[in-house]
C-alpha positions in Angstrom: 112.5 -49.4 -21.0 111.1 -46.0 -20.7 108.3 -46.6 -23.2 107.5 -50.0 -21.8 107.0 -48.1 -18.7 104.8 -45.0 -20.3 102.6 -47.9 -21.7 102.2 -49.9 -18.6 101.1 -46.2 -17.0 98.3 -46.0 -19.9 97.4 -49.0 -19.5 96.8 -48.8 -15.5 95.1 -44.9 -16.1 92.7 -46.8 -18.3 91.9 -49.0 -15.9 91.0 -46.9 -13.0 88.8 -44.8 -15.5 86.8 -48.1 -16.8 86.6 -48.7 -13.0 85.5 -45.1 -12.1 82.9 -44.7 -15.0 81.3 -48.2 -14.0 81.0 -46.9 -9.9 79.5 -43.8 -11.0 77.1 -45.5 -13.5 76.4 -47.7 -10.1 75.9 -44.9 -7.5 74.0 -42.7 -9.5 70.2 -42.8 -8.6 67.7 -43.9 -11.1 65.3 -40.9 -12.6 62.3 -40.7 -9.9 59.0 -42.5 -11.6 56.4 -39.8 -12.3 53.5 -39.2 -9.3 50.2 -41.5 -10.1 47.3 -38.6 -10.5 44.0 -39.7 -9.0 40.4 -38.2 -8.9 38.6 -37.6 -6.0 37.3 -40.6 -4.1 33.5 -41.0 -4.0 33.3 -40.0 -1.0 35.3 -36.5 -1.8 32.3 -36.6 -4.6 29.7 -36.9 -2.0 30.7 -34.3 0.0 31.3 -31.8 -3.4 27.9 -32.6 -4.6 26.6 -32.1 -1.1 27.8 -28.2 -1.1 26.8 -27.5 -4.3 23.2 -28.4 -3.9 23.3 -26.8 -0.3 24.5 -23.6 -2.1 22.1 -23.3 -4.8 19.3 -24.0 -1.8 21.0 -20.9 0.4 21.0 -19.1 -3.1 17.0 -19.8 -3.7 16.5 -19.1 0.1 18.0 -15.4 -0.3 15.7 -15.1 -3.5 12.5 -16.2 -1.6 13.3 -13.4 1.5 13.9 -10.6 -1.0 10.8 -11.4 -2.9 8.7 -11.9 0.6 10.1 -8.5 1.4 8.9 -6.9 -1.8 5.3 -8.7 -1.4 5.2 -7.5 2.2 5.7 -3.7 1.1 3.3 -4.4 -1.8 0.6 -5.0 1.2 1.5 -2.3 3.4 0.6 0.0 0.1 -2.4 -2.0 -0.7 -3.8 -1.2 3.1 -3.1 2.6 3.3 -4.9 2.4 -0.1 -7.5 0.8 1.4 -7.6 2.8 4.9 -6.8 6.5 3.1 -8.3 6.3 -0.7 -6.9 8.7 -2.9 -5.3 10.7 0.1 -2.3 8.6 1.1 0.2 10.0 3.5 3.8 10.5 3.0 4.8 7.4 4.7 7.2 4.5 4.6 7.0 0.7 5.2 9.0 -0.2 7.9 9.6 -3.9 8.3 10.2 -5.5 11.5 11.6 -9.1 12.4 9.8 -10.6 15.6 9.8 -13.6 17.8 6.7 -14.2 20.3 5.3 -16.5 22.9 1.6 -16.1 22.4 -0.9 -18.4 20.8 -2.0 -17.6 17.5 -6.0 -17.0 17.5 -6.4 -16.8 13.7 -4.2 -17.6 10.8 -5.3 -16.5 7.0 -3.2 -17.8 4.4 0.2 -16.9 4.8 -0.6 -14.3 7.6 -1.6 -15.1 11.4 -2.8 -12.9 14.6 -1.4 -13.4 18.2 -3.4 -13.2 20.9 -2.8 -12.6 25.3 -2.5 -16.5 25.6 0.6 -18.7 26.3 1.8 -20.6 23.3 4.7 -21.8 21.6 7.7 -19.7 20.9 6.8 -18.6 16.9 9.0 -15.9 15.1 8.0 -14.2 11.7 8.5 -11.0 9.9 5.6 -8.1 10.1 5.5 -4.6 8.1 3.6 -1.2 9.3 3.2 1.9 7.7 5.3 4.5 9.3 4.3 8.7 8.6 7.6 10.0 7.2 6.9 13.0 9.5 8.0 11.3 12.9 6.0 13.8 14.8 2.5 11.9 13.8 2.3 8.0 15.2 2.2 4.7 13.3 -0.3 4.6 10.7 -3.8 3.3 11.8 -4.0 0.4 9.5 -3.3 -3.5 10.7 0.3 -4.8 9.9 1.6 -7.6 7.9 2.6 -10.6 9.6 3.6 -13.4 8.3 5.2 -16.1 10.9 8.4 -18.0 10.0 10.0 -21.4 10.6 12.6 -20.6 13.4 15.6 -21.6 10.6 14.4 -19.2 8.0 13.4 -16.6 10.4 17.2 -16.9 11.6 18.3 -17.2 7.7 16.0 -14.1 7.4 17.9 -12.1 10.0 21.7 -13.0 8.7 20.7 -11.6 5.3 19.1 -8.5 6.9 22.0 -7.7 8.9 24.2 -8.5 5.9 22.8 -5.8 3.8 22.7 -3.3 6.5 24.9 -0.2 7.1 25.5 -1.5 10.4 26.1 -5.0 11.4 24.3 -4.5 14.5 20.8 -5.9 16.3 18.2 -4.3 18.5 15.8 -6.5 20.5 13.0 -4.7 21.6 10.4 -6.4 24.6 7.1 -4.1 25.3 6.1 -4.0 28.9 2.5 -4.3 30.6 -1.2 -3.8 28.7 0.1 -4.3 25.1 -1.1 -6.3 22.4 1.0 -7.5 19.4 -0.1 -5.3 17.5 0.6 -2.0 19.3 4.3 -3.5 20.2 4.5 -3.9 16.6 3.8 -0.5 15.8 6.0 0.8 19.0 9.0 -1.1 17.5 8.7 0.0 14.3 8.4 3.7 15.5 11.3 3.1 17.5 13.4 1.9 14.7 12.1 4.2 12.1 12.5 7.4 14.6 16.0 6.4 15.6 16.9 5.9 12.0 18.7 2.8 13.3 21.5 1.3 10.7 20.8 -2.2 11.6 17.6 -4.5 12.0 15.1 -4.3 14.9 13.4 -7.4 16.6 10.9 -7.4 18.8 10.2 -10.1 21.2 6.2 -10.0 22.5 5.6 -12.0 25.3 1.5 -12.5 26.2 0.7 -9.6 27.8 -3.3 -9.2 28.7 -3.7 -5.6 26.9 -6.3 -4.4 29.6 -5.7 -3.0 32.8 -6.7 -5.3 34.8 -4.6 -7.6 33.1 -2.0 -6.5 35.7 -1.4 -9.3 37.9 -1.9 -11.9 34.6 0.6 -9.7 32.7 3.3 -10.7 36.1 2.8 -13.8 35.8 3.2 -14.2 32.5 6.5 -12.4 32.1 7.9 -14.5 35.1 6.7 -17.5 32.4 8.1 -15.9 29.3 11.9 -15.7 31.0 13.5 -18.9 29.6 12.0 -18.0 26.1 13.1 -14.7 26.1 17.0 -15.8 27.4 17.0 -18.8 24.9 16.0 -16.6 22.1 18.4 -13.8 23.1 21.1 -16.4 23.2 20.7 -17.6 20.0 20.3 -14.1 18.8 23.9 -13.2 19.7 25.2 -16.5 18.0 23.2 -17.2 14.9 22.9 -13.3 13.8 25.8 -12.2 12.4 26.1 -9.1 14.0 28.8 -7.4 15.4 26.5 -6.1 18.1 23.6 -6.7 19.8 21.8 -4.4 21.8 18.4 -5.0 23.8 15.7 -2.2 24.6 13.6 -2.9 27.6 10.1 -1.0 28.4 8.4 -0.9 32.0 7.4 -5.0 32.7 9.3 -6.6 30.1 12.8 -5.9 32.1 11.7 -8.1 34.4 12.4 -10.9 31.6 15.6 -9.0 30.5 17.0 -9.0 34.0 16.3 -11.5 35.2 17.3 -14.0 31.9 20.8 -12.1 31.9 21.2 -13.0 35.1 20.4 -16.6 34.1 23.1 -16.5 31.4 25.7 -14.5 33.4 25.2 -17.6 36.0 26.1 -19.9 33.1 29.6 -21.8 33.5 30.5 -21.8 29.7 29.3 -18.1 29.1 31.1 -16.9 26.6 34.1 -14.7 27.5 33.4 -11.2 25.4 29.4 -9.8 26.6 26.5 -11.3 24.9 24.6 -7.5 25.0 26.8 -4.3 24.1 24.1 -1.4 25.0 21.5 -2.6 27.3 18.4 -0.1 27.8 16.2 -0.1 30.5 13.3 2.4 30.2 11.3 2.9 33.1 11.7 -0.4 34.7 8.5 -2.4 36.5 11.2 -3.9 38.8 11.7 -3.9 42.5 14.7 -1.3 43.1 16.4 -3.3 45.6 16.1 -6.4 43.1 17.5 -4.6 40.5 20.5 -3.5 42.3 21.1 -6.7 43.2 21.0 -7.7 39.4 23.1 -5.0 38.0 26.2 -6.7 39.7 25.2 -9.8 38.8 25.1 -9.3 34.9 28.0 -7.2 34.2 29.8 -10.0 32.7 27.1 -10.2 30.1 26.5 -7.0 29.2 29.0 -3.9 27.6 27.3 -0.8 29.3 23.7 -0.2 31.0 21.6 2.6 30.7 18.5 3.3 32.8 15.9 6.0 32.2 13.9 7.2 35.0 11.3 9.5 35.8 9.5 10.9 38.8 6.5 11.8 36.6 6.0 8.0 36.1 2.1 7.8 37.5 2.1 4.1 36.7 5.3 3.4 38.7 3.8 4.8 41.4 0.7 2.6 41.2 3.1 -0.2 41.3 4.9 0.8 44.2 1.8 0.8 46.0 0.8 -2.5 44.9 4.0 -4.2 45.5 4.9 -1.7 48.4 8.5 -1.2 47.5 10.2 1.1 45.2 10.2 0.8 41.6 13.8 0.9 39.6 12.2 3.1 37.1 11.1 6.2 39.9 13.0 8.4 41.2 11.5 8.8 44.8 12.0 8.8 47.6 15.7 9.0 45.6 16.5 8.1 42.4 18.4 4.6 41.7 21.7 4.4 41.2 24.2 1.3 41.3 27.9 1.7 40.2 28.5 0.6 36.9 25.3 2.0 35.3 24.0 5.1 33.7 21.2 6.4 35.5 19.0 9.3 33.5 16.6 11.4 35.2 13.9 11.8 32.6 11.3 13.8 34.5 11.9 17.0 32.6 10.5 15.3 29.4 7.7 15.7 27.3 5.5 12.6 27.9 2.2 11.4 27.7 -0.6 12.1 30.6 0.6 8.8 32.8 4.7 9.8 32.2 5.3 5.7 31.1 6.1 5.4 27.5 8.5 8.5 27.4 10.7 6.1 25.4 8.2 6.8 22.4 6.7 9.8 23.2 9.4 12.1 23.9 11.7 13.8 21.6 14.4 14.6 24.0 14.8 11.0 25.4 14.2 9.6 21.8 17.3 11.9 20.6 19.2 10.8 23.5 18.5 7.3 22.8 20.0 7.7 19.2 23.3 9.6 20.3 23.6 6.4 22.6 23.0 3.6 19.8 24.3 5.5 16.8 27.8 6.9 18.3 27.9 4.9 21.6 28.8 7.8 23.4 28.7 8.3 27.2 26.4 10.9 28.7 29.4 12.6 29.6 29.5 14.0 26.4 25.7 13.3 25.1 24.1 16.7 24.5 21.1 17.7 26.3 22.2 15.9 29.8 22.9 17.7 32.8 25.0 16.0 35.4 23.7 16.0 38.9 25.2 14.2 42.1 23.2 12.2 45.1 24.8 10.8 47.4 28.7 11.8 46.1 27.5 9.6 43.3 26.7 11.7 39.9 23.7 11.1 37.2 22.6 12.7 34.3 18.9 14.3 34.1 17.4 15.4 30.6 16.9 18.9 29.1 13.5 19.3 27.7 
């Protein structure tokens, strides 16, 4: 009985075990089936393709502006050849992006002239020949220019700031009675004396060059204002650079001012400033105008700078044009409106009408550089001596 039993126990033990092997073999998942690989889909092809040929076009582009660069220089040495003969001065090429609303009066090959007409906005690249000893002025000899599609000029300008110490832009605009040329030559010797880090522009609008080119010269820069805000726009977004500063001499801040103003008033502004130093040297604009500006374009702009001077004989002529105070003179009192730097400059050297002390003066020009090259405020600028009018303080220069 007892092995009967035992057996009968096998038996059933067997049977659960059959039955347990067969539900696992039936629960147990099959092995997953392997991922189908697939190549890219034709349009994935497209688009590859696309970028390749796109780089090697950026890569040939790069090629062309270094080589345009070396050809430029290579002119600049041919002309002081030309000009000096066997007695060439120690002297560098300085090379000089621009953009300009004039019309071009004669174009030679690859190089063209601007003239003191209206025209359509044109940008280029020009070259002088700068005296290594920045006591002498711009060499006397005509400068390269050579104008630019607006795409490669802006092409032009990323690589430019891309191989500079500094990621950073100056835009330079010349103020009444000067022709392209001499702005040329002004912006190069203001880049070259401030041994600036990053690249200079300079934006020409059509001024008459002639004195009594005066009231043409105001109404063109009321005409060259949505050029010069456009431009600077695009400046600020198509650059590269982590900053952009803008340099503004006698007339030309009428443009400056008045297209900040424009693009503070814009509703989709962009939140950080457009402009991180803005200089204004010896302002052509009404004082009360101005002040009404300066809060007005705060939102655009980092920090402003004004340079004044009572020795400014052709702010004076102005005031008695226009019959109102000039920002850029200092009497009856000197301009001040919170928020900006005001600098007496009427203890510096200058020329015989006291205008283009941005140029012509050492101690302003080594102010200038402390300002763009350390951004320091002229709290701590050497050479400044604060002064007060009004319970409100300024700075005047030391000579």
């Amino acid at each position: 009985m007892f092995f009967d039993r035992l057996n009968t126990l096998r038996t059933l033990c067997g049977v659960v075990l059959s039955l347990s092997l067969i539900l696992g073999c039936a629960t147990t998942p099959p092995p997953p089936t392997p991922p189908v690989v697939q190549g890219p889909t034709v349009e994935e092809k497209a688009r590859e393709e696309e970028r390749a040929r796109a780089l090697v076009e950026l890569e040939r582009r790069r090629a062309a502006i270094a080589e345009e660069r070396h050809a430029i220089e290579q002119e600049v040495a041919s002309r002081v050849n030309a000009a000096f003969g066997n007695t060439p001065p120690d002297y560098a090429a300085v090379d000089i992006l621009y953009a300009t609303d004039r019309r071009v009066v004669n174009k030679e090959g690859a190089e063209a002239a601007y003239g003191p007409d209206r025209g359509q906005l044109q940008t280029g690249l020009f070259a002088v020949g700068m005296p290594r000893d920045l006591r002498k002025d711009p060499l006397d000899i005509r400068a390269v220019v050579r104008p630019k599609p607006l795409d490669d000029f802006f092409l032009t300008l990323q690589e430019y700031v891309t191989h500079s110490k500094r990621k950073e832009v100056f835009v330079f605009i010349h103020g009444y009675y000067t022709a392209f040329d001499e702005a040329a030559r002004r912006t190069a010797q203001l880049a070259y004396a401030l041994g600036f880090p990053g690249v200079a522009i300079l934006y020409s609008w059509p001024s008459q060059a002639a004195l009594t080119g005066y009231l043409t010269d105001e109404t063109n820069i009321e005409w060259t204002i949505p050029h010069f805000r456009d431009f600077l726009k695009q400046v600020t977004t198509k650059a590269g650079a982590e900053r952009v500063h803008v340099i503004a001499h006698s007339m030309g801040n009428r443009a400056v001012v008045a297209g900040l103003r424009q693009l503070a008033a814009e509703p989709q502004r962009p939140a950080a400033p457009l402009v991180h130093e803005l200089v204004l040297m010896a302002p052509d604009v009404d004082a009360d105008i101005f002040r009404d500006a300066m809060t007005e374009i705060r939102s655009v702009v980092s920090r402003v700078t004004l340079y004044s001077s009572s020795q400014d004989k052709a702010l004076l002529i102005s005031k008695t044009v226009h019959g109102y105070q000039r920002a850029g003179d200092t009497k009856p009192a000197i301009v001040m409106v919170p928020g900006v730097d005001t600098i007496d400059a009427s203890a510096a050297d200058t020329s015989v009408t006291g205008h283009s002390y941005y140029a012509d003066s050492r101690s302003v020009l080594f102010d200038l550089y402390t300002l763009l090259r350390h951004g320091d405020p002229p709290e701590i600028r050497f050479g400044l001596l604060p002064k007060e009018q009004g319970g409100q303080r300024y700075w005047m220069i030391q000579p």
